[in-house]
N, C-alpha and C positions, 0 to 999 in steps of 0.2 A: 562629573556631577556629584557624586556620591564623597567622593575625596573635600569638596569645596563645602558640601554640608556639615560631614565632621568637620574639619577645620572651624565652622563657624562655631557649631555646638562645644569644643572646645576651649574655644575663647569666649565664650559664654554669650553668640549675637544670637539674636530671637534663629531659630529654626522648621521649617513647617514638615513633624512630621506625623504619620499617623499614630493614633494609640498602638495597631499591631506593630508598628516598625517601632516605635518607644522598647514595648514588650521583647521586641527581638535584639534590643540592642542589651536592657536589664540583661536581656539571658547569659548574652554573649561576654557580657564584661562578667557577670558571675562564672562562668565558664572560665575564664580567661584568669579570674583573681585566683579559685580555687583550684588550678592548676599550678599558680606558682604557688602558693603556699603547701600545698603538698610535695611538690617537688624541693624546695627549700626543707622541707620537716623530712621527706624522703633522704635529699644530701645527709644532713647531718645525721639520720639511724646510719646512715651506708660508712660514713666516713670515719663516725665517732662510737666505735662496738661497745664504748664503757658507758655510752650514753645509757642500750636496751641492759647495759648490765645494773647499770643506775635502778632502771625502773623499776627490776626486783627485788635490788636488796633497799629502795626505798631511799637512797640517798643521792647530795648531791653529787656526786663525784664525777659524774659526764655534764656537769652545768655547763653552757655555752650560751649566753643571752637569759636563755629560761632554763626551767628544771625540766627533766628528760619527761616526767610528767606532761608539762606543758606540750611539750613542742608534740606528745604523744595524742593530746589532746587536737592539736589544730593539726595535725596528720591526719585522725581521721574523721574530723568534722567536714574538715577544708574538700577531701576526698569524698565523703558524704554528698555535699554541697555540689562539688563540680560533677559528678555522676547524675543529679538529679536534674540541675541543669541542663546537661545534656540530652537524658532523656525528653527534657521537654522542649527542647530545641528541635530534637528528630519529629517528635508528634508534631510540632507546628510547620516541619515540611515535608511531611510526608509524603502530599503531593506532588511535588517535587520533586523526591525521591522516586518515585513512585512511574513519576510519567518517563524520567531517564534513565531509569531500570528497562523499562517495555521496551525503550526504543534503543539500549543499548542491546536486551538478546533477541532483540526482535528474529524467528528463524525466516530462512530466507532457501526454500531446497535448492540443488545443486543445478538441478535440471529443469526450474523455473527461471523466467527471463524478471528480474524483476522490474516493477511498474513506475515510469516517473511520473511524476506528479508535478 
């Protein structure tokens, strides 16, 4: 069900979804974009060492697309971004979290029969 919604919302056919599920999906694609652009801005500091050397002595000399600046820039905006999202991905399921926590330590003593229900 959920597979054939996206798909629709994809290829752009009307889809009925709630403002919270709109909301959670925003969240999700923010999440999901500023993951990869930090990880793209992450490769290139890991890969390209004359990049972080660039950023000090202020020139171009690690340019790759953009100036080591830039890419220094959407590193940690991008990681900004997808941190905040996050955070507010966890607060909107908290309960959820919350109720499969309980019942994941639920204790259960050794020497109790426990009760089906």
């Amino acid at each position: 069900m959920m597979a054939k919604r996206l798909r629709n919302w994809i290829v752009g056919k009307p889809v009925k979804m709630s403002i919270g599920a709109r909301i959670n999906v925003l969240i999700n694609v923010m999440i999901g974009i500023g993951f990869i652009l930090s990880a793209i801005s992450g490769v290139y500091f890991l890969f390209l060492p004359q990049g972080m050397m660039a950023l000090s002595e202020l020139d171009n000399a690690g340019q790759f697309l953009f100036t080591p600046n830039t890419w220094d820039v959407i590193h940690t905006w991008s990681s900004i971004i997808m941190i905040l999202a996050a955070m507010a991905h966890f607060i909107i399921h908290w309960g959820w979290i919350e109720k499969v926590t309980k019942g994941f330590f639920r204790f259960q003593p050794k020497d109790r029969v426990p009760i089906k229900r």
